[in-house]
C-alpha positions in Angstrom: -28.8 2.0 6.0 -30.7 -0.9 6.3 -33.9 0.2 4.6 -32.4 1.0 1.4 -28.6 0.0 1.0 -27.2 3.3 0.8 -24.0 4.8 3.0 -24.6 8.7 4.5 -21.1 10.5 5.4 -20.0 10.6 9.2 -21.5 13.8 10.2 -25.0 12.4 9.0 -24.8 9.4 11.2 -23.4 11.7 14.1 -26.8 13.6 13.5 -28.9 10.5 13.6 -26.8 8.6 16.3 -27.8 12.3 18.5 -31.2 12.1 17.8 -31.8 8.8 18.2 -30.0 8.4 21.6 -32.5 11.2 23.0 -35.2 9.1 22.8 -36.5 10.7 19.9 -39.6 8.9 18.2 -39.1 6.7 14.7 -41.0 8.8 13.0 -38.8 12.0 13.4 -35.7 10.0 12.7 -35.6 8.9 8.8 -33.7 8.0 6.4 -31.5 10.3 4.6 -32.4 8.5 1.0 -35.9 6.7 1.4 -37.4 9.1 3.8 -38.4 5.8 5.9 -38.2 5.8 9.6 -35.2 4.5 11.0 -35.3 1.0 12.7 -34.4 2.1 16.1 -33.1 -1.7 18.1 -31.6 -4.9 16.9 -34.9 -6.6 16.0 -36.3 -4.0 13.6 -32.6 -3.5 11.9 -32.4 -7.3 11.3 -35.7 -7.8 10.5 -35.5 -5.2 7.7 -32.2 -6.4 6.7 -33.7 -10.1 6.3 -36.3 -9.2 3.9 -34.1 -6.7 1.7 -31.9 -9.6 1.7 -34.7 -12.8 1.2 -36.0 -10.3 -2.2 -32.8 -10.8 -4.1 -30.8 -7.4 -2.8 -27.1 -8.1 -3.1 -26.1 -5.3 -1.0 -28.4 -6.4 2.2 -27.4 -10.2 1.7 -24.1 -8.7 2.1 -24.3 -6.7 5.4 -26.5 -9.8 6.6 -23.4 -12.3 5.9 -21.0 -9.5 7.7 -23.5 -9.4 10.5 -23.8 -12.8 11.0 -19.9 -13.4 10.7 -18.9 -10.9 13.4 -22.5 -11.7 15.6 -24.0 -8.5 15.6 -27.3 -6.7 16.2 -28.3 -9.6 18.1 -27.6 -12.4 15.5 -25.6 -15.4 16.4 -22.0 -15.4 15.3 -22.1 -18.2 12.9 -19.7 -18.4 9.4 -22.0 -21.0 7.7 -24.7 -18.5 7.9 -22.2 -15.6 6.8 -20.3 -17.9 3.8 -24.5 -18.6 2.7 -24.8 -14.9 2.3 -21.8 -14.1 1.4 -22.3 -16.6 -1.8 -26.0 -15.1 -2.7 -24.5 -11.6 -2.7 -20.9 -12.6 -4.7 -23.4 -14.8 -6.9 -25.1 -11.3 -7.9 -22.0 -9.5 -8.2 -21.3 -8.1 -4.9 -17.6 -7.2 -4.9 -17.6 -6.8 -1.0 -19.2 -10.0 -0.5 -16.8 -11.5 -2.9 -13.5 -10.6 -1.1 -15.5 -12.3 1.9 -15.8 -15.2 0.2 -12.5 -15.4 -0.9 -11.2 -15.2 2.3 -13.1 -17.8 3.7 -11.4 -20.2 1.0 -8.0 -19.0 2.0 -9.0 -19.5 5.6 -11.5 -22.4 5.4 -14.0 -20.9 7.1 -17.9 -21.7 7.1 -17.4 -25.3 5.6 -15.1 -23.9 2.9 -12.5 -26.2 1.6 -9.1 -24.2 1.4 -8.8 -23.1 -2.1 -6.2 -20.7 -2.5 -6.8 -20.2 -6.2 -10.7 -19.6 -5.5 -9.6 -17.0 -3.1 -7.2 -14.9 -5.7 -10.3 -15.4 -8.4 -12.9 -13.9 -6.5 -10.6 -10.8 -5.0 -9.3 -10.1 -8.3 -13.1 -10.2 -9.7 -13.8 -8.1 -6.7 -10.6 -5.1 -7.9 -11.9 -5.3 -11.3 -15.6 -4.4 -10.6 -14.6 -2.1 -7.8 -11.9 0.5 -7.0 -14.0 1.1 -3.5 -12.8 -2.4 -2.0 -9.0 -2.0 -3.2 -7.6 -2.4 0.2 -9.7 -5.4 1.0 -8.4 -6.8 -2.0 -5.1 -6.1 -1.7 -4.9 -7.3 1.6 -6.7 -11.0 0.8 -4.1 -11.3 -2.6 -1.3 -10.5 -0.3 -2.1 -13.0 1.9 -2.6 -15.3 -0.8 0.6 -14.6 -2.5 2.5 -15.2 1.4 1.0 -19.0 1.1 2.0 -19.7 -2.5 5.7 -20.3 -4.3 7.5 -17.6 -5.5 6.7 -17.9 -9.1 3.0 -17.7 -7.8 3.3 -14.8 -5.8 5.0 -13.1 -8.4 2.2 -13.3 -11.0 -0.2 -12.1 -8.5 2.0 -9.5 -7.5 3.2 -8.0 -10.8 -0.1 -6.9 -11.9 -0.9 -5.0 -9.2 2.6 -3.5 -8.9 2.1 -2.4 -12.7 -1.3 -0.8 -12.1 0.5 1.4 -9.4 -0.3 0.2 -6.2 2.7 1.0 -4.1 2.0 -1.8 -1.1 2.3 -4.7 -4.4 5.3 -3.0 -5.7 6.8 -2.8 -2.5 6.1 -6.9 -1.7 7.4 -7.4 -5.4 10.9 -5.7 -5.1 10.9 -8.1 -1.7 10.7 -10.7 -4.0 12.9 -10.2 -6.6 15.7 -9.0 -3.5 15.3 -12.7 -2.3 15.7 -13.9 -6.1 19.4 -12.0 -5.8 17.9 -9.9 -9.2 19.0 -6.3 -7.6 17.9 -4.6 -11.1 14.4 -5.9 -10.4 14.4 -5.2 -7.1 15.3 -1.6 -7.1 13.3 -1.1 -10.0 10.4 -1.8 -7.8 11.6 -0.6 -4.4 12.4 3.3 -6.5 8.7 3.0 -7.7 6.9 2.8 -4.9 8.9 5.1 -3.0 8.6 7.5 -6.0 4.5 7.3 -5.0 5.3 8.6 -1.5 5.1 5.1 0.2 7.5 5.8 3.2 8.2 2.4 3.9 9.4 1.7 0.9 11.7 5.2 1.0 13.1 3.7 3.7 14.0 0.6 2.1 15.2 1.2 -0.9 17.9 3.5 0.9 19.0 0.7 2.7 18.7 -1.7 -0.5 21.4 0.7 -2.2 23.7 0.9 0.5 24.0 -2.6 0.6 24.5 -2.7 -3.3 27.2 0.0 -2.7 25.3 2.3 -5.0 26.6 5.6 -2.9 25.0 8.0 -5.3 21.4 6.8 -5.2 22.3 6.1 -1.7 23.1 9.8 -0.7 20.1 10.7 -3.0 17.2 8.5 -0.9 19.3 9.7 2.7 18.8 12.8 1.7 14.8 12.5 1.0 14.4 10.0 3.8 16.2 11.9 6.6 15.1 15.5 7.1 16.5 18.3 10.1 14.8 17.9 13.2 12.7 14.4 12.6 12.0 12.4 14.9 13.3 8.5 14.6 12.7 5.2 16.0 15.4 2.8 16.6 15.4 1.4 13.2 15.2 3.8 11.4 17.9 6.0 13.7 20.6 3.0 13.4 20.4 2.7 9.4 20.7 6.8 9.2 24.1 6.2 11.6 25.0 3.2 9.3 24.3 5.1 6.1 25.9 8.5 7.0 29.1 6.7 8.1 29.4 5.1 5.0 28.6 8.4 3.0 30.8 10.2 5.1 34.0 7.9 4.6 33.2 7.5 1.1 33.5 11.9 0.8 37.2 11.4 3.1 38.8 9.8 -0.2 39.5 11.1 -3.2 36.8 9.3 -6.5 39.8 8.9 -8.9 43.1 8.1 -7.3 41.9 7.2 -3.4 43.9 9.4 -1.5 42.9 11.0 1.6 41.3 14.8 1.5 41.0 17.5 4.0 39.9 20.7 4.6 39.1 22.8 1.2 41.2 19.7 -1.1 37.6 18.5 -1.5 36.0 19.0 -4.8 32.2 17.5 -4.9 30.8 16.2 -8.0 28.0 19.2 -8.6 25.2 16.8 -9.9 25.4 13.9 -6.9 27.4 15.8 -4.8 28.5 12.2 -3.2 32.2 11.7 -4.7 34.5 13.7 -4.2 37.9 14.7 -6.2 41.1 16.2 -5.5 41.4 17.5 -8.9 39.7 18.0 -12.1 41.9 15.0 -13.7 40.8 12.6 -11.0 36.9 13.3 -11.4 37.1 12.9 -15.3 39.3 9.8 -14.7 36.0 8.8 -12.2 33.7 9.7 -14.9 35.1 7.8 -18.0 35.7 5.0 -16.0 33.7 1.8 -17.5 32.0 1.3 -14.1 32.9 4.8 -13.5 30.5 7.3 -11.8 28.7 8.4 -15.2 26.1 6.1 -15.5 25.7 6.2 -11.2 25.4 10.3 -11.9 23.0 10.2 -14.8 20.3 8.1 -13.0 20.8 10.2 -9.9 19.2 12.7 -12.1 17.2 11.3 -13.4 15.6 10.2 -10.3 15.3 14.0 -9.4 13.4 14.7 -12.5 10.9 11.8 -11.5 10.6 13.4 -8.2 9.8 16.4 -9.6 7.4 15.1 -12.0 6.0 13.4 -9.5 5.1 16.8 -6.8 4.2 18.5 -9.3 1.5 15.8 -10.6 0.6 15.8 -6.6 0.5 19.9 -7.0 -1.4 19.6 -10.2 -4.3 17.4 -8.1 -4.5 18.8 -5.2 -5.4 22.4 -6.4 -8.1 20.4 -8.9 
C-alpha cells in the first residue's frame, strides 16, 4: 500500500482490484490499515509514494527504487534512480532494498562498480535482519558464490548449508563432488535430501551409485522411485541405470560370488540389497574389513533419520 507501507493478503487486493475496476469512487475504496482512500492511477500512487519516501520512510524509498528499476506506474525505467533509492532505504536498514543493492554491485548496474564482496555483505546483512527475504538472498549469494574460486564459494556456502537451507547444501555437496572429497559430498547431498529437497534425492542416488555404495544406493531408489510415477527422460534413464546395477548386484552371491537363482537367494533383512547363498557367506560379507557392516549400519541409520524427520513434519503440520 502506498499510503502506509503495509502488505494486505491476496483476497484483500482481489476485493479492492473488484472495486476499484467498477469505477467505484476513492472515497469508498480505502485502505485496509490507514483507512485512507486508495490512490486510484499512476500519478496519485507515485505521488504518494514520493513523499513517504522524501520523509525518511525506508519501506516507500524501497518500492520507489523497485518502481523505478522495472519502470512502472508511469516512472521512467532508470537504475541510477533505483540504486539512489535503493541506497537511502539499505542506509536505514531495509533488508529488501539491501539485496537490491547488492545485486547491483554483482551486476554493475546504476553506476555501480562490480564488487562482489559488497554484494555477499549486504545479502548476508539482509538474511540476518530478515527471514522474509531468504530466497532473495539465497539467490544473490548463489550467484555470487558461481563468480568466485572454490575456497570462496565454499565459505559462503557452508554457513548457509549449516543453518539448514537445503538449495546451499545441495550447491555445497556439488562442490566438494568436484573437490573428489565423496565423504563431504554425500554428507551434504543426504542432508538436503533428508529436508525433502527432490533434487537433491535425486542426486544423491546417482552420487552413490557411482561411488558403488549399493546399499545407500537401493535405499535412495527406493525413496526416489515410487509405483506408478511419472518420469522425464533423466530421471527414467538413471532409474534403468540404477535398477540394472541393483539387479545384477542381487544375481551374485555377497560372500563367495557365485551365481543364484530361484529360492538360492537369501536377502540381507536390514538392506535387503546383498544377497547370500548361505548363512556362512553373509557372515563372511559382514565381518569383512570393507565388508557390508558398516554399509548396513548407516543404511539404518538413514531410516531412523527419515523417520525422525516425518514425524517432525507430522509434529508441525498438526500444530
Amino acid at each position: 500500500s502506498v499510503c502506509c507501507g503495509k502488505r494486505s493478503c491476496m483476497d484483500c487486493d482481489r476485493a479492492k482490484r473488484y472495486f476499484v475496476g467498477r469505477g467505484r469512487c476513492p472515497s469508498a475504496v480505502r485502505c485496509l490499515f490507514c483507512n485512507v482512500p486508495v490512490a486510484l492511477n499512476d500519478k496519485n500512487r507515485t505521488g504518494s509514494l514520493k513523499k513517504h519516501a522524501k520523509k525518511g520512510a525506508a519501506w516507500a524509498q524501497f518500492v520507489l527504487g523497485h518502481w523505478f528499476e522495472i519502470g512502472a506506474y508511469g516512472l521512467s525505467k532508470s537504475e541510477h534512480d533505483a540504486k539512489r533509492w535503493y541506497e537511502k532505504a539499505a542506509k536505514r536498514g531495509h533488508p529488501e532494498a539491501m539485496v537490491g543493492m547488492g545485486v547491483f554491485f554483482l551486476k554493475g548496474m546504476g553506476g555501480c562498480p562490480v564488487n562482489l564482496y559488497k554484494a555477499r555483505e549486504l545479502a548476508e546483512e539482509a538474511m540476518s535482519l530478515s527471514r522474509h527475504v531468504a530466497d532473495r538472498s539465497l539467490n544473490l549469494l548463489f550467484e555470487i558464490s558461481d563468480s568466485v574460486s572454490l575456497d570462496e564459494a565454499k565459505s559462503i556456502l557452508v554457513p548457509l548449508a549449516e543453518d539448514g537451507f537445503p538449495l546451499a547444501q545441495l550447491r555445497l555437496g556439488a562442490l566438494f563432488a568436484l573437490e573428489d572429497n565423496s565423504l563431504a559430498a554425500k554428507k551434504w547431498f543426504e542432508a538436503s535430501a533428508l529436508q525433502g529437497n527432490e533434487a537433491a534425492d535425486r542426486v544423491i542416488l546417482s552420487f552413490c551409485s557411482n561411488i558403488l555404495n549399493m546399499p545407500e544406493t537401493n535405499f535412495w531408489f527406493n525413496i526416489v522411485y515410487k509405483p506408478g510415477m511419472t518420469l522425464d527422460v533423466v530421471a527414467q534413464e538413471l532409474q534403468e541405470s540404477t535398477g540394472r546395477r541393483l539387479r545384477q548386484l542381487r544375481d551374485n552371491c555377497g560372500g563367495c560370488g557365485i551365481k543364484l537363482d530361484g529360492d538360492r537367494r537369501k536377502y540381507c533383512k536390514q538392506c535387503r540389497t546383498y544377497c547370500y547363498c548361505s548363512r556362512e557367506c553373509q557372515k563372511l560379507h559382514w565381518s569383512r574389513t570393507e565388508g557390508h557392516r558398516s554399509e548396513c549400519m548407516a543404511v539404518r541409520a538413514l531410516e531412523e533419520k527419515i523417520e525422525m524427520t516425518t514425524s517432525r513434519s507430522s509434529a508441525s503440520s498438526a500444530k
